[in-house]
C-alpha positions in Angstrom: -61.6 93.6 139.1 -63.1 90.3 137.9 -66.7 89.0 138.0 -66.4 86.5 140.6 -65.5 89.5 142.9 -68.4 91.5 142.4 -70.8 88.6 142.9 -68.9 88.0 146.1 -68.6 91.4 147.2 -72.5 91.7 146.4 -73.5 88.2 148.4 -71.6 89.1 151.9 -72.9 93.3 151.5 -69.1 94.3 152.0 -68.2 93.0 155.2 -66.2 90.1 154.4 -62.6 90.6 154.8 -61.3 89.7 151.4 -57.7 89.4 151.2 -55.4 88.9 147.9 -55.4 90.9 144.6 -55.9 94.4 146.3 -53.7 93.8 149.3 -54.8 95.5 152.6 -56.5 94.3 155.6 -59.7 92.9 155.2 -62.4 95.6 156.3 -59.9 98.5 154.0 -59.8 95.5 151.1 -63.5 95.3 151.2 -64.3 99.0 150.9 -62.2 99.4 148.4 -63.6 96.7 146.2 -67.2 98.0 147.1 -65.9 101.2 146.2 -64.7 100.2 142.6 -68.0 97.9 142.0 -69.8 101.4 142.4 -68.0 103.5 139.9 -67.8 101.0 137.7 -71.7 100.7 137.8 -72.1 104.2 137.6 -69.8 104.2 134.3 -72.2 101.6 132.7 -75.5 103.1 134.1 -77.4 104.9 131.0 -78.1 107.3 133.1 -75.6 109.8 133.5 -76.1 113.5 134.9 -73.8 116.5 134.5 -74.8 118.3 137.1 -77.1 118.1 140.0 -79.6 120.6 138.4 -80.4 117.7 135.6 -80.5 115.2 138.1 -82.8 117.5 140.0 -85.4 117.6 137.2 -85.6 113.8 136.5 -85.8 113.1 140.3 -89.4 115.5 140.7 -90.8 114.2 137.4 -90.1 110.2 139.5 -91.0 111.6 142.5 -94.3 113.6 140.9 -96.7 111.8 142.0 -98.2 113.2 145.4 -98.6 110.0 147.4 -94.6 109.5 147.1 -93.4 112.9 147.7 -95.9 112.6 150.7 -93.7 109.7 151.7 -91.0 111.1 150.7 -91.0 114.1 153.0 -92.5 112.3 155.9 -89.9 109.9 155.7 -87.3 112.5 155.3 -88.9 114.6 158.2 -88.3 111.8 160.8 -84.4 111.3 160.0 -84.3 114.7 160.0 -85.5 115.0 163.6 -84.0 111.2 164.4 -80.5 112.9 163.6 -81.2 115.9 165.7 -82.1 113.9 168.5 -79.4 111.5 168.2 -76.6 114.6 168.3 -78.3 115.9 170.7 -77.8 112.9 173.2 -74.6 112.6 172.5 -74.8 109.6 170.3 -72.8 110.6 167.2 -72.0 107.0 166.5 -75.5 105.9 166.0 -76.2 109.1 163.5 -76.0 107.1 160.5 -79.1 105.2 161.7 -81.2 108.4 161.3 -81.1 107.7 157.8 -83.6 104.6 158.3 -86.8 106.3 158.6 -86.1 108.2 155.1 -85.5 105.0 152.9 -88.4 102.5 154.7 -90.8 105.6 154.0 -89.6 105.9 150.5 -89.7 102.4 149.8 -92.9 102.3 151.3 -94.7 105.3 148.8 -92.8 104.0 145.8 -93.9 100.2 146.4 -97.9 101.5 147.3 -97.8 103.5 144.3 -96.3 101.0 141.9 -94.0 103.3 140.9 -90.2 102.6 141.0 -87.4 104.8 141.2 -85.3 104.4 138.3 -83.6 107.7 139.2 -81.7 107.7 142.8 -79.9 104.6 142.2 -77.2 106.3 140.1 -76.8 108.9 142.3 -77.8 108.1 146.0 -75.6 110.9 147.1 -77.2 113.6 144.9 -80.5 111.6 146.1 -80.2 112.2 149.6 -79.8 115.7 149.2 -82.8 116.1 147.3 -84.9 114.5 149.8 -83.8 116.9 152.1 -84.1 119.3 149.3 -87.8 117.5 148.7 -88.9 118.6 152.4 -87.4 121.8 152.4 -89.6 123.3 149.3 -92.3 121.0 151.0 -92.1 123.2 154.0 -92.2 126.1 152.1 -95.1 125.3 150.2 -93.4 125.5 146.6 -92.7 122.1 146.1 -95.8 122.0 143.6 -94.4 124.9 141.8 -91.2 123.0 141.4 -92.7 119.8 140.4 -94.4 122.3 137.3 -91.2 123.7 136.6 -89.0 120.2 136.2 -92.4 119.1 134.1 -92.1 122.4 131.8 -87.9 122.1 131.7 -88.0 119.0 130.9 -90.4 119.1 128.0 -88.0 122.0 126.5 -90.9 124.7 127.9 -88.5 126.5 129.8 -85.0 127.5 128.3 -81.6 126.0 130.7 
């Protein structure tokens, strides 16, 4: 893929129908482009995890700080119950907007706290489920004994 089409795929957000090299309609040209500008990203991204246990550690030593897991739950605990009571009107289409809550709430405790995420944007799959992950521990009141753990892990304290 060539330059000029990531800057263009990155300026209309995707939903330009983009005919030519790939072939396609537009909307199936456009996600497939999107698609390829992600894992190339990911291939040039210094960060790189094996597994979603090391990505794990590195996302509670970013997310350490109590004021942003605060956020981070609360934010997560509204899509949580936005989702349930979007299924539960019937509305499956608009399910995907349940996801709002969790990002403006994150965004929110990483901007008030000055401290960025340098982790989830390699992996926002693996970083949606440790949000939900986040709030379950949260719930259960260990999430401060798993925030000591990924400190001691990640210092080489505790054998993998």
């Amino acid at each position: 893929m060539q330059r000029r089409d990531e800057d263009y795929l990155l300026a209309t957000g995707g939903n330009a129908g983009v005919r030519g090299a790939h072939g396609g309609d537009g909307a199936t040209n456009a996600m497939r482009m999107l698609a390829e500008l992600v894992e190339k990203r990911a291939r040039r991204s210094p960060l790189r995890y094996a597994s979603f246990d090391e990505f794990w550690v590195d996302y509670l030593r970013a997310h350490s700080n109590p004021k942003v897991a605060g956020f981070h739950v609360l934010g997560t605990a509204l899509s949580v119950a936005a989702f349930a009571a979007i299924l539960g009107c019937g509305m499956v289409f608009f399910a995907a907007f349940a996801a709002v809550p969790a990002q403006v709430f994150a965004a929110i405790g990483h901007w008030l706290t000055a401290e960025p995420d340098y982790v989830s944007p390699h992996r926002p799959d693996w970083a949606a489920i440790a949000n939900l992950r986040l709030l379950w521990l949260a719930l259960g009141g260990k999430l401060d004994d798993a925030m000591r753990e990924a400190r001691a892990r990640r210092c080489g304290a505790i054998s993998q």
